[in-house]
Backbone as numpy.savetxt, mean C-alpha at the origin, in Angstrom:
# Nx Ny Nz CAx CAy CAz Cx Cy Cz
5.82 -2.09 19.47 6.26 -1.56 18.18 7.50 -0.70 18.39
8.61 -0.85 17.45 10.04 -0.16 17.56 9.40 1.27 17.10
11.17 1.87 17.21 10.71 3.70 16.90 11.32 3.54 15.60
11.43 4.57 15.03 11.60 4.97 13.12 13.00 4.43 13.33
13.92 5.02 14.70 15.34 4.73 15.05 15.99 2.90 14.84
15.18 2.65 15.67 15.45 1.23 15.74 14.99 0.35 14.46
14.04 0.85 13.74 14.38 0.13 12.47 15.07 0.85 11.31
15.98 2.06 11.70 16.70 2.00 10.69 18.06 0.93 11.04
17.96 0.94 12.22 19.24 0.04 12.77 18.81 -1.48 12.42
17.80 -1.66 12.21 17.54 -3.35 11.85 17.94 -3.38 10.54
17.37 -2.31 9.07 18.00 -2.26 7.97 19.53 -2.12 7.73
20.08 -1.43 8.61 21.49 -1.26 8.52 22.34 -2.44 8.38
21.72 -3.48 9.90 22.63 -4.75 10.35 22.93 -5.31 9.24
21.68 -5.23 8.21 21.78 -6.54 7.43 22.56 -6.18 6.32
22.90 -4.72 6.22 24.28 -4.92 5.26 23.79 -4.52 4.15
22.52 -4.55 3.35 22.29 -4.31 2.42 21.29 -3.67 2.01
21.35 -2.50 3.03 20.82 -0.97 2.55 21.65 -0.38 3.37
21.51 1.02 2.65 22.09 2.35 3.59 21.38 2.34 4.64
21.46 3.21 5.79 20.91 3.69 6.61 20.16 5.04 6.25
18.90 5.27 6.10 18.63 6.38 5.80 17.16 6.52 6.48
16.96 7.89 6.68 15.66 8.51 7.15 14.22 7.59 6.38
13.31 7.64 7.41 12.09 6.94 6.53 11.19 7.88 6.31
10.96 8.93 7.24 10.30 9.49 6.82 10.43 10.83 7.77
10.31 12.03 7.42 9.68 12.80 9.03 8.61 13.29 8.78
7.51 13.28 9.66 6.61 13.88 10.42 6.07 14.91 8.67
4.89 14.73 8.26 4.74 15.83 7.35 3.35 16.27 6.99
2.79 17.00 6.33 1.52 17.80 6.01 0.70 16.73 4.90
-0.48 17.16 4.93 -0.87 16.72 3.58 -0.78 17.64 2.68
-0.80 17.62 1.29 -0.72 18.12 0.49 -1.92 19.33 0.26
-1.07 20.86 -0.36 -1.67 22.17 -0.10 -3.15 21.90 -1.15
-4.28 22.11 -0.25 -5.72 22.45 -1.15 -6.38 20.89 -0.25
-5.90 20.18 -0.26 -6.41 18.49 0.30 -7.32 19.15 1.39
-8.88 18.02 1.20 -10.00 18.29 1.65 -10.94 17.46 1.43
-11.86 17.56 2.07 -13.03 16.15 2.92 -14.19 16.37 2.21
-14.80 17.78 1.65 -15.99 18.33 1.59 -16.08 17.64 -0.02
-16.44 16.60 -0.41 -16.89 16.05 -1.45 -17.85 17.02 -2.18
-18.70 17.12 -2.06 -19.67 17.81 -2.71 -20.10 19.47 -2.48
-18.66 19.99 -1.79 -18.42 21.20 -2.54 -17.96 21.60 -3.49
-17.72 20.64 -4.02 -17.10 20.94 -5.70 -17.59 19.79 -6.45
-17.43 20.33 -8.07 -17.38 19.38 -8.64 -16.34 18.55 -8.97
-15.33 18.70 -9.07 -14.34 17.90 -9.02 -14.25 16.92 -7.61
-14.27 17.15 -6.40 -14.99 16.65 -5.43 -15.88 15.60 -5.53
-17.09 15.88 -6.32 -18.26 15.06 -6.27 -17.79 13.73 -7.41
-17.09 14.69 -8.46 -16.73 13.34 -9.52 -15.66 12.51 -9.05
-15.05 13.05 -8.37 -14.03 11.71 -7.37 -14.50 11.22 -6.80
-15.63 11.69 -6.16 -16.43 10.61 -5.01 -16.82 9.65 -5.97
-17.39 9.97 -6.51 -18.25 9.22 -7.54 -17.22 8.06 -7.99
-16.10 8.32 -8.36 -14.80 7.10 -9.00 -14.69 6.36 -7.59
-14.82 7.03 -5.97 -14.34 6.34 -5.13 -15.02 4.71 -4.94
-16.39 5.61 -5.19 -17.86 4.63 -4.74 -17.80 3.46 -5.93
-17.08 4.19 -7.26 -17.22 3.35 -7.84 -16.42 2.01 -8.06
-15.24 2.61 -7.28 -14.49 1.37 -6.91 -14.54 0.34 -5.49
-15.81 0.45 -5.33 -16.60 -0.17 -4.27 -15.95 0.29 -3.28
-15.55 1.56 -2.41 -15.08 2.20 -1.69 -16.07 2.48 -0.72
-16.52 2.33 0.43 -17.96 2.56 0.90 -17.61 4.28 1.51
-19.00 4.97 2.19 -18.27 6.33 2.85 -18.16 6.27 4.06
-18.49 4.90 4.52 -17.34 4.80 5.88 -15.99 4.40 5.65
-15.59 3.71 4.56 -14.10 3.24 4.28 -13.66 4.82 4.34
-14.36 5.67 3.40 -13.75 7.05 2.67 -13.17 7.76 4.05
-13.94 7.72 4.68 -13.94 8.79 6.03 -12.80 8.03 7.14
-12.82 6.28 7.28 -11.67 5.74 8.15 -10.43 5.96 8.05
-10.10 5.76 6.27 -8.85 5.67 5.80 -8.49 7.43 5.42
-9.58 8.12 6.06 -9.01 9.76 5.91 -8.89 9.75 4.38
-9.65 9.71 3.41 -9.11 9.87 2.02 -9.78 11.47 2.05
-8.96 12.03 0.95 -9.45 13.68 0.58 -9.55 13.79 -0.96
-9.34 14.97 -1.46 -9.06 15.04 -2.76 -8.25 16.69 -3.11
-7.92 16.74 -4.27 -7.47 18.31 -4.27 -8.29 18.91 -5.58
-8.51 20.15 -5.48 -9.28 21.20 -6.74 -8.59 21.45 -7.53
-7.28 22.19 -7.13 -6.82 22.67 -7.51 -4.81 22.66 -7.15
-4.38 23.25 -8.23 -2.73 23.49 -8.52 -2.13 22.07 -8.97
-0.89 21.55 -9.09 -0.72 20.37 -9.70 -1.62 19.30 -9.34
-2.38 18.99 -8.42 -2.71 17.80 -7.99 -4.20 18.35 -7.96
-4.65 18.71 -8.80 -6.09 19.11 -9.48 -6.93 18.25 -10.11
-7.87 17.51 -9.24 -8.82 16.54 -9.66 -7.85 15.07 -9.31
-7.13 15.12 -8.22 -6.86 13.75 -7.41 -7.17 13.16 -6.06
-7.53 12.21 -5.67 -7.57 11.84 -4.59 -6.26 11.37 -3.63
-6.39 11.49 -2.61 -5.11 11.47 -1.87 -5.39 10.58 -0.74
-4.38 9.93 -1.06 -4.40 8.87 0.09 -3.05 9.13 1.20
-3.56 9.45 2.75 -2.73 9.33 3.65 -1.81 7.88 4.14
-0.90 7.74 4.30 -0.11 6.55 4.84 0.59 7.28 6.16
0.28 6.68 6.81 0.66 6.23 8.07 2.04 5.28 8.79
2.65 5.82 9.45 3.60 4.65 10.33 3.29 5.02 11.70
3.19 4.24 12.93 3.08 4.20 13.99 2.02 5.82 14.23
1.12 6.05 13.80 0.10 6.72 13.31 0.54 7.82 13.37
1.67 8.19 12.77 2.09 9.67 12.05 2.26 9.59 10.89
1.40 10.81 10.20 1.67 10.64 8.85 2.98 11.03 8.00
3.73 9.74 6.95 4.84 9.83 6.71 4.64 9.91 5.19
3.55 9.80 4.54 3.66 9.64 2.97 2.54 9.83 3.00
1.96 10.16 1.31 0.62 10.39 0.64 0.99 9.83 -0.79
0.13 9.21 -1.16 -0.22 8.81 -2.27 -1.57 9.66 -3.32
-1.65 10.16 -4.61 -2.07 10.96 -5.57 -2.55 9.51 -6.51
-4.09 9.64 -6.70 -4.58 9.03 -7.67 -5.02 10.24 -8.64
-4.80 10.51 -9.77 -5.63 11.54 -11.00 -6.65 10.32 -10.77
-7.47 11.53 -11.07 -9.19 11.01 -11.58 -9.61 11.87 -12.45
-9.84 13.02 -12.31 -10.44 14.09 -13.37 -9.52 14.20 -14.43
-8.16 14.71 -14.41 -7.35 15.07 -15.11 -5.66 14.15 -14.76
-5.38 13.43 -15.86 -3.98 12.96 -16.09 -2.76 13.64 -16.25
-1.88 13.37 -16.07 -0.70 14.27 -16.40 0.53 13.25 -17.19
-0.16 13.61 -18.42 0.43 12.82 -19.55 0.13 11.27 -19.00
-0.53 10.91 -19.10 -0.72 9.41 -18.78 -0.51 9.24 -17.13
-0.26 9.72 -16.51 0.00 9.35 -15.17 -1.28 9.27 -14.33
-1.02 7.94 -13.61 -2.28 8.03 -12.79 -1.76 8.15 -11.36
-0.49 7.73 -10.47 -0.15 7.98 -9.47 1.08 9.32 -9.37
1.10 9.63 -8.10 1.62 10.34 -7.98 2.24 10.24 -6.07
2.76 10.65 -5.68 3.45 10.09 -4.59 4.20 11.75 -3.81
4.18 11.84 -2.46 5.44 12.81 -1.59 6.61 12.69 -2.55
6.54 14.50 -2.82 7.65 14.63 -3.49 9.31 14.86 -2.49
10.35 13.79 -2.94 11.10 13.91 -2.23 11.27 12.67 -1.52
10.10 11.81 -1.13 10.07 10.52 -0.15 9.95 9.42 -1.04
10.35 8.41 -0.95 10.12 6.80 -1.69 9.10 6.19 -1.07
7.89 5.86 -1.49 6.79 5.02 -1.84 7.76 3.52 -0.97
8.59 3.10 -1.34 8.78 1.87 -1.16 9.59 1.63 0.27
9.37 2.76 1.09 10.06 3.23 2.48 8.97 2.70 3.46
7.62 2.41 2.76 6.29 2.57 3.47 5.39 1.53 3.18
4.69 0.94 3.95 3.80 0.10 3.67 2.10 0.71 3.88
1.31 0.20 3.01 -0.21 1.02 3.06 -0.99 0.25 4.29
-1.39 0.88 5.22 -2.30 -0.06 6.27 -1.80 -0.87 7.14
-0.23 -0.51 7.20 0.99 -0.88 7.78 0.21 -0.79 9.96
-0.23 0.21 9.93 -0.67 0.60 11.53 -1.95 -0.29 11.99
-2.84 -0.68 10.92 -3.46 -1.94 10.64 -3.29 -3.35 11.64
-2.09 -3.43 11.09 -1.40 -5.29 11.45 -1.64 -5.53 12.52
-2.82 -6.43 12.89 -2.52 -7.23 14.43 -2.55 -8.51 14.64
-2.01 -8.81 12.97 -1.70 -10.64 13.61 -0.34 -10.63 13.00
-0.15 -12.07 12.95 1.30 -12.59 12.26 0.96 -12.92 10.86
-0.19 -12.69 10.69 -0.75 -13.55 9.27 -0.88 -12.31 8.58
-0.28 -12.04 7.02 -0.92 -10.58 6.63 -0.90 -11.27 4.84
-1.32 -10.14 4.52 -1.62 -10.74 2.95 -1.02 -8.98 1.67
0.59 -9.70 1.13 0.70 -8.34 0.80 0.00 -7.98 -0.78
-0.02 -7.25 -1.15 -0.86 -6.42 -2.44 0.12 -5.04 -3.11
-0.72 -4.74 -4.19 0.17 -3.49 -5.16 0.07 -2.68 -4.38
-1.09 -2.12 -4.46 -1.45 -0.63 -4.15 -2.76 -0.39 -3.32
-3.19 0.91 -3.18 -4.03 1.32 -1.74 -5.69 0.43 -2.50
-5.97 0.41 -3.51 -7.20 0.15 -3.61 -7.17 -1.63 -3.50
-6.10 -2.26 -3.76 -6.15 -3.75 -3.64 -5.94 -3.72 -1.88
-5.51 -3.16 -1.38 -5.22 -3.36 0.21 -6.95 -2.97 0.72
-7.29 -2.03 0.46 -8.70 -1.61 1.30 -9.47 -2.64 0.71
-10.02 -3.37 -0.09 -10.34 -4.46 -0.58 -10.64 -5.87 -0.02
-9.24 -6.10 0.16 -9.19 -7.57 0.44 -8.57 -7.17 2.28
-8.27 -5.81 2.67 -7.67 -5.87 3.67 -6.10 -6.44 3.84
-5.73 -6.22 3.15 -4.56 -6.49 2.99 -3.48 -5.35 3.03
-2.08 -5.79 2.75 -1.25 -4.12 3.31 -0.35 -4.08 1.52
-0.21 -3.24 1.25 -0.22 -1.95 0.17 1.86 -2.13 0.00
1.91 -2.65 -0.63 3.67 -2.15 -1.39 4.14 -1.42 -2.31
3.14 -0.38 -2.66 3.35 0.63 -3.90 4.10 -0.14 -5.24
3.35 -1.40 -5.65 4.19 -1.79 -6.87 4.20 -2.91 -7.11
5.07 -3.37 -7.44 5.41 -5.07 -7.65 6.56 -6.01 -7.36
7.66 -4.77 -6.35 9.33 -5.28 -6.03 8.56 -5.02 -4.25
9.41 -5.84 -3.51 9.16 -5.09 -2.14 10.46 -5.11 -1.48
10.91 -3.34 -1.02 12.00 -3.06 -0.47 12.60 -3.70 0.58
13.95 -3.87 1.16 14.34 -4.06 1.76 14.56 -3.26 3.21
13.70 -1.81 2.86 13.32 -1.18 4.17 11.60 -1.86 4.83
11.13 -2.21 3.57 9.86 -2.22 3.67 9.35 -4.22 4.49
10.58 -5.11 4.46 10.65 -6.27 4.66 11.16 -6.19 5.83
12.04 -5.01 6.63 12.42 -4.76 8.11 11.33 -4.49 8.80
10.41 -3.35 7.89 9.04 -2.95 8.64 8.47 -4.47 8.96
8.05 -5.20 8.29 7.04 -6.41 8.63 7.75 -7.29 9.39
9.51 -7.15 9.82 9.97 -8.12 11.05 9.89 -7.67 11.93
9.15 -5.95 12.43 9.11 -5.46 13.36 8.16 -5.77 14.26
6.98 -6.66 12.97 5.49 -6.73 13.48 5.76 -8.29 13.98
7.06 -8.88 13.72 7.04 -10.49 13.45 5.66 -11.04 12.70
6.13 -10.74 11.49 4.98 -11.27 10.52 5.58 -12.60 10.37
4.77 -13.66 10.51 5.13 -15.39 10.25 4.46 -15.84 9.11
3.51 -15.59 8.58 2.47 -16.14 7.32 2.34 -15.05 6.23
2.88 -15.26 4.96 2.51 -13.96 4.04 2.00 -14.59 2.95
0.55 -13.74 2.62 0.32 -14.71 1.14 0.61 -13.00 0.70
0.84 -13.68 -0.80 1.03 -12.69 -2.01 0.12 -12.44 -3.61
-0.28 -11.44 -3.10 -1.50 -10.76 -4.45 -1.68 -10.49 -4.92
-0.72 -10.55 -6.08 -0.61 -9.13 -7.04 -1.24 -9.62 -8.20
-1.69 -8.33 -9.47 -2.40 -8.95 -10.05 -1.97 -10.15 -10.98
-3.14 -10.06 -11.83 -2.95 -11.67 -12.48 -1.57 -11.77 -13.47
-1.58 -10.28 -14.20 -0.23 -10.51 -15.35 1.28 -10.79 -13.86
1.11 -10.71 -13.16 2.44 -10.04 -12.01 2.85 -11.56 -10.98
2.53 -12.41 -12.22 3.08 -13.84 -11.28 4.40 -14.03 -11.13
5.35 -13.73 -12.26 6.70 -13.46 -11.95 7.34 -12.84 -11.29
6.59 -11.32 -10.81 6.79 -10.35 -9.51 6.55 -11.34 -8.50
5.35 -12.11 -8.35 5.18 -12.35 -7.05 5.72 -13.29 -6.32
6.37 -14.23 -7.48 7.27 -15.46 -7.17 8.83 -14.62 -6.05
9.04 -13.29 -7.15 10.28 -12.86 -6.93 9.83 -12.43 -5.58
9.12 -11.66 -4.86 9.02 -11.08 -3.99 8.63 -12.55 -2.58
8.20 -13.63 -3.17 7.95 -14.44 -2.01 9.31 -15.28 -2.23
10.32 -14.82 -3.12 11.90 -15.37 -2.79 12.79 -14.34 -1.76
12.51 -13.18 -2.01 13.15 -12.11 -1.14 12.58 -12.41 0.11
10.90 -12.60 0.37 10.61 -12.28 1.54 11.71 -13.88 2.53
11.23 -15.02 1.70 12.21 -16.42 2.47 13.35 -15.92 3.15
14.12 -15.14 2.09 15.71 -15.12 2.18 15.59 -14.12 3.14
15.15 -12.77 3.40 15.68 -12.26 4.55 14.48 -11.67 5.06
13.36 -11.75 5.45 12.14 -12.15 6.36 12.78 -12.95 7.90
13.48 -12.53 8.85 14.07 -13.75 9.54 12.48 -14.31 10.40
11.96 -13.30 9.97 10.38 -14.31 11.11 9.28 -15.20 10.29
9.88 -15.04 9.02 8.67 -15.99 8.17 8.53 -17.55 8.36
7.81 -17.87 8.61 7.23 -19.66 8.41 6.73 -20.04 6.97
6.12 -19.05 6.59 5.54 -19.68 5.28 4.93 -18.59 4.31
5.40 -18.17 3.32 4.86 -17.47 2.26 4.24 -18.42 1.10
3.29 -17.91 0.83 1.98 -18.23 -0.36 1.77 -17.24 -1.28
1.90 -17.77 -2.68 1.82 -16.69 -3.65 0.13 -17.44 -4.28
-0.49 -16.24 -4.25 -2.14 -16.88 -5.00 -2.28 -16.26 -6.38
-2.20 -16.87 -7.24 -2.19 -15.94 -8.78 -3.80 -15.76 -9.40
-4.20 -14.90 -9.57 -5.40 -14.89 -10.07 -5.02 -14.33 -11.57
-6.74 -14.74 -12.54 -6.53 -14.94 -13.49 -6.07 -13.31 -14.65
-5.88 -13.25 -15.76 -4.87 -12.85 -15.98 -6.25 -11.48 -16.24
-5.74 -9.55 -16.18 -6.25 -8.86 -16.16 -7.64 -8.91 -14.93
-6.92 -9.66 -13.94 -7.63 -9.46 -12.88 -6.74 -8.75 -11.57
-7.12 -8.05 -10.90 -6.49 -7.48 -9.57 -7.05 -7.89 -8.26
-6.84 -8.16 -7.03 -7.21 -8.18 -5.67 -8.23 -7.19 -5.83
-8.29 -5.68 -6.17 -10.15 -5.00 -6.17 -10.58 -5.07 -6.49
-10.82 -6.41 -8.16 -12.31 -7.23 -8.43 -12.50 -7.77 -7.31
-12.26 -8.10 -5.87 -12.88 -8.99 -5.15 -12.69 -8.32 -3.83
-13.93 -8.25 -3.00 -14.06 -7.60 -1.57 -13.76 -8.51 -1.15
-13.57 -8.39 0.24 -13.80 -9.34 1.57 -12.17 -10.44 1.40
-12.64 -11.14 2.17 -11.82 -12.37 2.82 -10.99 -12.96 1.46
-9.44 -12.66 1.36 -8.87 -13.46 0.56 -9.02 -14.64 0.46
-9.71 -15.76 1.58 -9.83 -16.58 1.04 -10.93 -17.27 0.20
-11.80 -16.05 -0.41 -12.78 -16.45 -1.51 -12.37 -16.19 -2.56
-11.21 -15.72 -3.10 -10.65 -15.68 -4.17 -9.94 -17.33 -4.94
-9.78 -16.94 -6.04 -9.54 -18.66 -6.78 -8.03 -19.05 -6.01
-8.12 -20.17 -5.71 -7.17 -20.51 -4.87 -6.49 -21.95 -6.02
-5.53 -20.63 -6.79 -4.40 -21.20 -7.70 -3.56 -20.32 -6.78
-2.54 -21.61 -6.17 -1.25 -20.82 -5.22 -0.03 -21.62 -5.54
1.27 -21.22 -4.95 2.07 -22.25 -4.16 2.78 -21.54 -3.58
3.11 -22.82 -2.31 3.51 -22.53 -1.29 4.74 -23.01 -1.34
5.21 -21.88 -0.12 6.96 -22.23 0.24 6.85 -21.94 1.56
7.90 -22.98 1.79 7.95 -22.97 3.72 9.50 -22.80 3.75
């Protein structure tokens, strides 16, 4: 695996990004904590975790926490990882919204600098997805969204990823077409991307386990 250095220099070559920092070295967020059922806010996040078929060994692997209190009061927090230093956190509201918002992200850092479960990867075969709850799911790795960056497509030539299927949910077939055209065009290690569309108001975390028990409406590009 390269250093943070050497893949900013792989993004650079290609001309079409800046060169810029990915991340440095940082904290989790002030109040973030493990003790579920010292609070109630605590216990009612657990409760949303479990309920998103989250088991409490997933809870405890993937280091998830939550916060009590100050802006990020009644969220769960998800750590992200690169070469297992933590470089980003991700904010789900559960108790309390902030004006409609359900994510929330490192203030200051881009979401799309980072891949979820990125330290994960040990084949050539990976399967990408929106966000942290479709990745812990199907096991798959996490693009904060529905575009995937051009820092974030250097990360996966670092791993020489050769096989990518694509997951996003069911309304997001036009995302996913677009993103398995970007990955062709400058992916230089891909063999074959697969886009699998499932049906419409469905996501990758209606379904545990092995992507390949999901409805297999795809197509492929080599």
């Amino acid at each position: 695996m390269g250093s943070l250095s050497e893949i900013r220099q792989l993004i650079a070559s290609t001309g079409s990004v800046r060169p810029q920092e990915i991340g440095k070295p940082l904290e989790l967020p002030v109040g973030f904590r493990t003790d579920w059922k010292a609070s109630h806010i605590g216990s009612m996040i657990y409760k949303y975790l479990r309920g998103r078929r989250l088991s409490k060994k997933i809870i405890q692997s993937y280091q998830i926490g939550f916060v009590a209190r100050g802006d990020l009061c009644g969220a769960a927090i998800f750590p992200v990882y690169l070469n297992s230093e933590l470089r980003f956190w991700q904010a789900r509201y559960v108790v309390f919204l902030k004006r409609g918002q359900k994510y929330f992200g490192t203030p200051g850092i881009h979401s799309h600098d980072f891949l979820y479960r990125y330290d994960k990867i040990t084949t050539e075969n990976i399967t990408l997805v929106e966000g942290v709850f479709d990745a812990i799911s199907v096991g798959g790795i996490g693009i904060f969204g529905k575009v995937i960056s051009d820092t974030q497509i250097a990360l996966l030539s670092k791993k020489k990823i050769k096989f990518v299927d694509v997951l996003l949910d069911g309304e997001a077939s036009d995302d996913a077409e677009q993103i398995a055209a970007r990955l062709r065009s400058k992916l230089w290690t891909l063999k074959r991307v697969k886009v699998i569309y499932l049906p419409l108001k469905k996501d990758p975390s209606n379904f545990k386990g092995d992507v390949r028990s999901l409805p297999q409406n795809i197509l492929v590009y080599t």
